[in-house]
C-alpha positions as CSV (number, residue, x, y, z in Angstrom):
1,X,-79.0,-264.6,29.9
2,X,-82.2,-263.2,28.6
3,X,-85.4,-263.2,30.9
4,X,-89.1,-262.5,30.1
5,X,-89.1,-259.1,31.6
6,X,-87.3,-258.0,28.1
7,X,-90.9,-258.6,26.4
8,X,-93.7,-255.6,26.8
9,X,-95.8,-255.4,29.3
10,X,-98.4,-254.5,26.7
11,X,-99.6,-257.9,26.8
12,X,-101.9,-256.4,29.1
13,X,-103.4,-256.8,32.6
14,X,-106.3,-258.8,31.6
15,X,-103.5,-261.4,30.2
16,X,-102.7,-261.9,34.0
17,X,-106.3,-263.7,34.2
18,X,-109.1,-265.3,32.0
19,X,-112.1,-266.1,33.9
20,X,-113.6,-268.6,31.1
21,X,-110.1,-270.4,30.6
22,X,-111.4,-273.8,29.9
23,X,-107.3,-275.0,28.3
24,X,-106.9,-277.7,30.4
25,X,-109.9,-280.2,30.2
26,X,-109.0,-282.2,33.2
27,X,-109.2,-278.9,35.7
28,X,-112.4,-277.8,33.8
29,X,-114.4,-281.0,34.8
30,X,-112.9,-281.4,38.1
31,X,-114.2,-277.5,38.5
32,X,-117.6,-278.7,37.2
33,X,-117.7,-281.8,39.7
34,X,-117.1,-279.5,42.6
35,X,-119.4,-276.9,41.4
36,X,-122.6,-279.5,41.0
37,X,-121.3,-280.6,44.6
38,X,-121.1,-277.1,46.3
39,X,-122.4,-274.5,44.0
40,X,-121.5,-271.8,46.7
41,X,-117.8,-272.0,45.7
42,X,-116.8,-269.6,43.1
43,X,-115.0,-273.1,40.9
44,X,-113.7,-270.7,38.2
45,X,-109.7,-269.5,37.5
46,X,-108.9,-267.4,40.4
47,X,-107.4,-264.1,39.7
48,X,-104.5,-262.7,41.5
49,X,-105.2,-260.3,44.4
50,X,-103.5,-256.9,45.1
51,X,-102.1,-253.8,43.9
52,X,-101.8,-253.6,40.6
53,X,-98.5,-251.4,40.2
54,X,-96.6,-254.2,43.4
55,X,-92.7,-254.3,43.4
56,X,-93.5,-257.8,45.3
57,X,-95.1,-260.4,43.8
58,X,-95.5,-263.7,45.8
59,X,-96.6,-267.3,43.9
60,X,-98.1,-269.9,45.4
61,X,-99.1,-273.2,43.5
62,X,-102.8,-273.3,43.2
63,X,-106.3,-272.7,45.0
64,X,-107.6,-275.1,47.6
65,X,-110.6,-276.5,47.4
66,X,-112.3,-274.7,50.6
67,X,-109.7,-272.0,49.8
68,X,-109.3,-269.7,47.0
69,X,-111.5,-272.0,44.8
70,X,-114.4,-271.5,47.0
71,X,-113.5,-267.5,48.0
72,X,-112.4,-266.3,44.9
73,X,-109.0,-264.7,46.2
74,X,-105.5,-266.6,46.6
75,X,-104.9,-268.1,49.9
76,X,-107.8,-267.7,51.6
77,X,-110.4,-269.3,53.3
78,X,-107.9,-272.1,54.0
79,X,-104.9,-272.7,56.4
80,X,-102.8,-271.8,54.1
81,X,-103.5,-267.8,54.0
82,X,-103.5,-268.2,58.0
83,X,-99.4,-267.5,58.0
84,X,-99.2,-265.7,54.8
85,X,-101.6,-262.9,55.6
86,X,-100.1,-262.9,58.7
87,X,-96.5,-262.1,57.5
88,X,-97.9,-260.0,54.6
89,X,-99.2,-257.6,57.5
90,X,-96.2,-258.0,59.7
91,X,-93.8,-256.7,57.3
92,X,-96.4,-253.9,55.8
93,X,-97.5,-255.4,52.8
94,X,-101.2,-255.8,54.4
95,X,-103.9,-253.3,55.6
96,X,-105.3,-256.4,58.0
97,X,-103.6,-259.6,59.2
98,X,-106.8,-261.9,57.9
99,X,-107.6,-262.7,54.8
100,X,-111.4,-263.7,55.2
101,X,-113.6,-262.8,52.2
102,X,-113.4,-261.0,49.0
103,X,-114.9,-258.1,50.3
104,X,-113.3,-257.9,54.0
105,X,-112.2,-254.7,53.0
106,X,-107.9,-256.0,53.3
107,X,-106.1,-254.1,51.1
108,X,-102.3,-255.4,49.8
109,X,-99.6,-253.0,49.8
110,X,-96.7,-252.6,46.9
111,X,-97.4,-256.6,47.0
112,X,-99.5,-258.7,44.8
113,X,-100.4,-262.1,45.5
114,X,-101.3,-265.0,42.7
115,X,-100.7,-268.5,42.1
116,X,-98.8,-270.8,39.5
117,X,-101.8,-272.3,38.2
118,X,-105.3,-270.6,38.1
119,X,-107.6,-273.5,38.8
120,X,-108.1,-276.0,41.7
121,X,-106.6,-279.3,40.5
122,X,-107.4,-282.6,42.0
123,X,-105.8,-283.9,45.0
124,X,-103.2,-280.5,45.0
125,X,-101.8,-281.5,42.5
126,X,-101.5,-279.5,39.6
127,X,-100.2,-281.7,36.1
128,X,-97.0,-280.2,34.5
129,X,-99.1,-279.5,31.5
130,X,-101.1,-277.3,33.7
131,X,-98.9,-275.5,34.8
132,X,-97.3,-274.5,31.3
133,X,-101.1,-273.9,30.5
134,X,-100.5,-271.0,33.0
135,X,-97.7,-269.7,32.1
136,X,-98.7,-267.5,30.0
137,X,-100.7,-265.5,32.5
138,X,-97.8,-265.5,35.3
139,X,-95.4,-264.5,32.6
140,X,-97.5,-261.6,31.9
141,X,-97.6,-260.6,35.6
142,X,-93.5,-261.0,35.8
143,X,-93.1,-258.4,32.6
144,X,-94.7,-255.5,34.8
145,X,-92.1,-253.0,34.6
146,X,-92.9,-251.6,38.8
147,X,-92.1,-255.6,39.6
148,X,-88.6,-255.8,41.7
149,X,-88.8,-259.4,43.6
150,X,-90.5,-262.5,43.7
151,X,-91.3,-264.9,46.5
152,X,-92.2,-268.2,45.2
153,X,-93.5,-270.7,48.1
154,X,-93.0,-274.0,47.2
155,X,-90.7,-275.4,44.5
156,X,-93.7,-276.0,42.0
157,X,-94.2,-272.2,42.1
158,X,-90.1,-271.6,41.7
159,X,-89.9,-273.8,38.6
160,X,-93.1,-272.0,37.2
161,X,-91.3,-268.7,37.9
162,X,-88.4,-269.7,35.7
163,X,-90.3,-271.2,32.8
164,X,-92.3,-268.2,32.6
165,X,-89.2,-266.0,32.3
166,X,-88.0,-268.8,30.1
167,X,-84.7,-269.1,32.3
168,X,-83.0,-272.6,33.3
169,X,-84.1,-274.5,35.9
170,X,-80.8,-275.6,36.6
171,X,-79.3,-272.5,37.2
172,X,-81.5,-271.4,39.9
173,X,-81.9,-274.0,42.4
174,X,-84.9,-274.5,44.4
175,X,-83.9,-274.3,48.4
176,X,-85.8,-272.3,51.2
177,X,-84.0,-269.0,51.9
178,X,-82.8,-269.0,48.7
179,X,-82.4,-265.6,46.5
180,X,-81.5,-265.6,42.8
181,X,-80.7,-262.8,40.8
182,X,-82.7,-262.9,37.4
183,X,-81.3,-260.0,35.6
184,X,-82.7,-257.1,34.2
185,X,-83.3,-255.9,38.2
186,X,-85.6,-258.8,39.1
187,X,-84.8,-261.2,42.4
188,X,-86.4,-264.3,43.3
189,X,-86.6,-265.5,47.0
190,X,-87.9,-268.8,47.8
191,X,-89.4,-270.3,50.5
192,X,-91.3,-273.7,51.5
193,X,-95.0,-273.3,51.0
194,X,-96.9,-272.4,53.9
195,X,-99.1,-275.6,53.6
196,X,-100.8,-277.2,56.8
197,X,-98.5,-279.9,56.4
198,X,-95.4,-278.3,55.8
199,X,-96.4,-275.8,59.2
200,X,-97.5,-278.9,61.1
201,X,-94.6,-280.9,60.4
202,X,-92.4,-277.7,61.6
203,X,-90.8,-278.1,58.4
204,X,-91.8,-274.1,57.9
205,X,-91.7,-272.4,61.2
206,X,-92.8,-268.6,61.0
207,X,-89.9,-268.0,62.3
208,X,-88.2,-269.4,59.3
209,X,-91.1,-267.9,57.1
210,X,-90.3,-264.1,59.2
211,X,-86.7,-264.3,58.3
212,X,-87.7,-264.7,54.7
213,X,-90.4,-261.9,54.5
214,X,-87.1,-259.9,56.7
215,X,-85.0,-260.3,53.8
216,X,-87.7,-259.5,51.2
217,X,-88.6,-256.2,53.2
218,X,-84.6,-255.1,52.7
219,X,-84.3,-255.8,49.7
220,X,-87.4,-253.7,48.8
221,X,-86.1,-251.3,50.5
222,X,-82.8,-251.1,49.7
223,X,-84.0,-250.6,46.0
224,X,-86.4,-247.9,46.7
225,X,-83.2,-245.9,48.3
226,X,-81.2,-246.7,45.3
């Protein structure tokens, strides 16, 4: 089976992000609507945050409204970074373990973080058009040659994953915990999104979320002794 990571990675690391996207109409006047309401928040396609040259790359589904929509950076400013920073600094991926501002001064490590879909949709809830729309910039993040695993939170941000590698869905099952091997020396882990909901409903505990990043940190490991 053949993946995305067979295509250059001269598409280029401005194809990871496009700051005056406007593809999908419905996300451009929601943006506008929040903007006229609260023209603090940054309301533009949020670009991915980290190190450039990252053998980790974890995907969420989309920025928040009083998160990365307003902030500028993925998973922050909302509950959602609360756990993920957290874990990212745990396991050594994070200068810090807060993710407050754009210019806090935290630093990622060998990790990268971004998000299926660029722009805040209404409600959470991206369309499935939308997230095709984005594909093209996560597929261009996937075909960086340094990238070794993926941790996709959520099953929106697994399926994206697979599309954008153009691999079927049915051959990788979403499930938390789960790890697939993509070829070509690619993983993908999964895990349930680290949502408010999801973390007050103790459907993700961090210790279920610590034995994930565990995992992740081995297998990174394990591949930089190999």
């Amino acid at each position: 089976m053949t993946s995305g990571r067979n295509n250059t990675a001269a598409r280029g690391r401005q194809a990871w992000h496009d700051a005056n996207c406007a593809d999908c109409a419905r996300l451009s006047d929601f943006l506008a609507e929040v903007k006229r309401a609260r023209p603090d928040y940054m309301c533009k396609p949020v670009p991915p945050f980290g190190a450039r040259r990252a053998e980790l790359l974890v995907v969420g589904l989309a920025p928040g409204l009083r998160g990365a929509n307003a902030t500028g950076r993925p998973f922050t400013g909302d509950h959602a970074g609360i756990l993920l920073y957290r874990m990212l600094h745990r396991f050594g991926f994070a200068s810090a373990p807060h993710s407050r501002a754009r210019d806090d001064g935290l630093r990622l490590r060998n990790c990268r973080v971004t998000n299926a879909v660029k722009c805040l949709p209404p409600g959470n809830k991206p369309l499935g058009a939308e997230v095709a729309n984005c594909s093209r910039y996560l597929a261009a993040e996937l075909a960086e040659p340094h990238l070794k695993l993926v941790l996709a939170l959520g099953g929106v941000a697994h399926r994206a994953v697979l599309r954008a590698l153009g691999l079927k869905l049915s051959a990788y099952p979403f499930a938390h915990a789960a790890r697939h091997e993509l070829g070509n020396g690619l993983a993908l882990f999964d895990s349930y999104h680290c949502s408010r909901y999801n973390t007050n409903t103790r459907r993700l505990t961090e210790e279920m979320f610590a034995r994930v990043f565990a995992q992740v940190a081995a297998r990174l490991k394990k591949a930089g002794a190999a």
